[in-house]
C-alpha positions as CSV (number, residue, x, y, z in Angstrom):
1,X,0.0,0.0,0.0
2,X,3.2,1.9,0.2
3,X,5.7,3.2,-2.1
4,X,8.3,1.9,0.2
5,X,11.0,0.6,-1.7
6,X,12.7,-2.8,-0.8
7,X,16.3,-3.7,-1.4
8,X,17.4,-7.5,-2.0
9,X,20.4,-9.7,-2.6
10,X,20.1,-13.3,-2.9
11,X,21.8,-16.0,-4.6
12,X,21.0,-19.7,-5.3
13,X,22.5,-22.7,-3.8
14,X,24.6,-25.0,-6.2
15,X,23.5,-27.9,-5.4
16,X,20.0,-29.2,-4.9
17,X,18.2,-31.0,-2.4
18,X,17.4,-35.0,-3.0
19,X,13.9,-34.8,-1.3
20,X,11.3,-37.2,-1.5
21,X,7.8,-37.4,-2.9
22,X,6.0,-35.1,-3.5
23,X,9.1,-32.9,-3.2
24,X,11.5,-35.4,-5.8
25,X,13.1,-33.1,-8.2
26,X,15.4,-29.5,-8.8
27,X,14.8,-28.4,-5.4
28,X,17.2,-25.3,-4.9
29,X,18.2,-23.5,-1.5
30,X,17.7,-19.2,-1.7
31,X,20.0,-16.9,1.0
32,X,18.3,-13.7,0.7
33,X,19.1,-10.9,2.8
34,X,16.2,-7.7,2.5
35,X,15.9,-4.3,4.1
36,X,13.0,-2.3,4.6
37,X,12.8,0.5,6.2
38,X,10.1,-0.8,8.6
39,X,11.8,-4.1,9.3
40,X,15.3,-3.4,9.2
41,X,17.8,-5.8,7.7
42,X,16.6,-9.7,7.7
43,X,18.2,-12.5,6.5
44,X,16.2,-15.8,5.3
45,X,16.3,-19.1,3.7
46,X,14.5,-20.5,1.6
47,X,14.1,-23.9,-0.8
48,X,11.8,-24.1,-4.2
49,X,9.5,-26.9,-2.5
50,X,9.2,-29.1,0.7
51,X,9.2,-28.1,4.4
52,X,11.6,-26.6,6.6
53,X,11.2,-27.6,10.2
54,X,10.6,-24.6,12.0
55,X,8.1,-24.7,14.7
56,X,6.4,-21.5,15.4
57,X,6.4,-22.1,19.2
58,X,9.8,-22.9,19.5
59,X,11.9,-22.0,16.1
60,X,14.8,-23.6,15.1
61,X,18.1,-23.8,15.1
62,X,20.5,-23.3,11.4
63,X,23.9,-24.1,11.5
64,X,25.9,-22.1,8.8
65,X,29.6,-22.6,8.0
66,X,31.5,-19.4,6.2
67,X,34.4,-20.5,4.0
68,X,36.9,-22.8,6.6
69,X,35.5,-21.6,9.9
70,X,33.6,-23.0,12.3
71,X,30.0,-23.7,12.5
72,X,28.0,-21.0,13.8
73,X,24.2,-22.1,15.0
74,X,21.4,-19.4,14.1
75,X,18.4,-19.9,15.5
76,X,15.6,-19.3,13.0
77,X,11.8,-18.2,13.3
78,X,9.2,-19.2,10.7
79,X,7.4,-16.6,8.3
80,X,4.6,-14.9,9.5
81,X,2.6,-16.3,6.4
82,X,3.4,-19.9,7.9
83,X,5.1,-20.7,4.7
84,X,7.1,-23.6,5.1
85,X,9.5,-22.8,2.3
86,X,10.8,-20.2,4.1
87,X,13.1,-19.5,7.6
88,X,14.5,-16.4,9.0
89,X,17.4,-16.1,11.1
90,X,17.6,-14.2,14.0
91,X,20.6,-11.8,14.2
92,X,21.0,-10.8,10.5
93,X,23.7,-8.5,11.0
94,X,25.7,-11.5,11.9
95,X,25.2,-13.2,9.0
96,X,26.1,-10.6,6.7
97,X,29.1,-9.3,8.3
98,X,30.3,-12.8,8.2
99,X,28.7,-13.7,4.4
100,X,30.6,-10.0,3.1
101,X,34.1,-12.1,3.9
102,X,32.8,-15.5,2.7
103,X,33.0,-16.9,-0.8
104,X,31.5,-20.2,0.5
105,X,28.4,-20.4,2.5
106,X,27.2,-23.9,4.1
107,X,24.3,-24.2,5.3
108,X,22.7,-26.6,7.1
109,X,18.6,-27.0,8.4
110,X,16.3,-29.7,9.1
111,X,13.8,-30.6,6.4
112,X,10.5,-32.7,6.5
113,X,11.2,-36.4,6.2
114,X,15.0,-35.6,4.8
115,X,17.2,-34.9,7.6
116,X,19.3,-32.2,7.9
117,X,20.6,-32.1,4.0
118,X,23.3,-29.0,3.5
119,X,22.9,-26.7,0.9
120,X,26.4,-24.9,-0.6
121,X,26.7,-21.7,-1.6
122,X,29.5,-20.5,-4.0
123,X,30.5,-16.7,-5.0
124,X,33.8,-15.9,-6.6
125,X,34.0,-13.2,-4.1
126,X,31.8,-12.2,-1.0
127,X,28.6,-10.7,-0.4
128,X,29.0,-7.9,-2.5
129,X,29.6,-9.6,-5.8
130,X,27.6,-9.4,-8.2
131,X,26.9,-13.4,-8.1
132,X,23.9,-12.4,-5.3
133,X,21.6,-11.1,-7.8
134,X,20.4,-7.3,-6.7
135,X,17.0,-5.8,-6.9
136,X,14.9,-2.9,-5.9
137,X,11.3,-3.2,-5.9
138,X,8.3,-1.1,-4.8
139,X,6.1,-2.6,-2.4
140,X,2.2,-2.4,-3.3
């Protein structure tokens, strides 16, 4: 209902997930990181289909490796939609002042009858590459 503008960077994961029925198929992992100026800076995941275990009344916890370091744990909320696609993690300026030194991103989250599968990341050079796709857009 605004003209709010929203900023986003994303990129795709290069490998895909080996879910099963109905989820069988390309199944890609999403890092987005979006600012609003309502919201602030937020950080999510996100895969093409299946579930991402997230209760609402608890959350999660997403492990995330940058290049060689050590796993760092995220804990992670579901959308407000209830879309299971879809997981944000807390502490988004975290992430991205680790992700703007990374040129791998590992990252690891439990998935509806699949375990905890990781999804890789790749970018010749960090965050502010342009291999994570920019965008503007006008919210309605």
């Amino acid at each position: 209902m605004t003209s709010e503008k929203m900023q986003f960077a994303y990129i795709e994961s290069n490998n895909s997930l080996n879910l099963p029925f109905p989820y069988a198929g390309k199944n890609h992992g999403t890092l987005t990181v979006r600012k609003q100026r309502k919201a602030g800076l937020e950080v999510y995941l996100s895969i093409e289909k299946g579930q991402i275990i997230c209760p609402i009344s608890s959350g999660c916890k997403i492990q995330v490796r940058f290049d060689d370091g050590k796993p760092m744990d995220f804990s992670g909320s579901p959308s407000a939609d209830h879309d299971s696609t879809i997981v944000f993690l807390k502490d988004a300026q975290r992430f991205i002042n680790a992700a703007s030194k990374a040129k791998q991103i590992l990252v690891q989250a439990n998935i509806y009858q699949a375990g905890s599968p990781i999804l890789e990341f790749h970018s010749g050079k960090p965050l502010e590459s342009l291999e994570w796709t920019r965008k503007a857009v006008k919210s309605r």
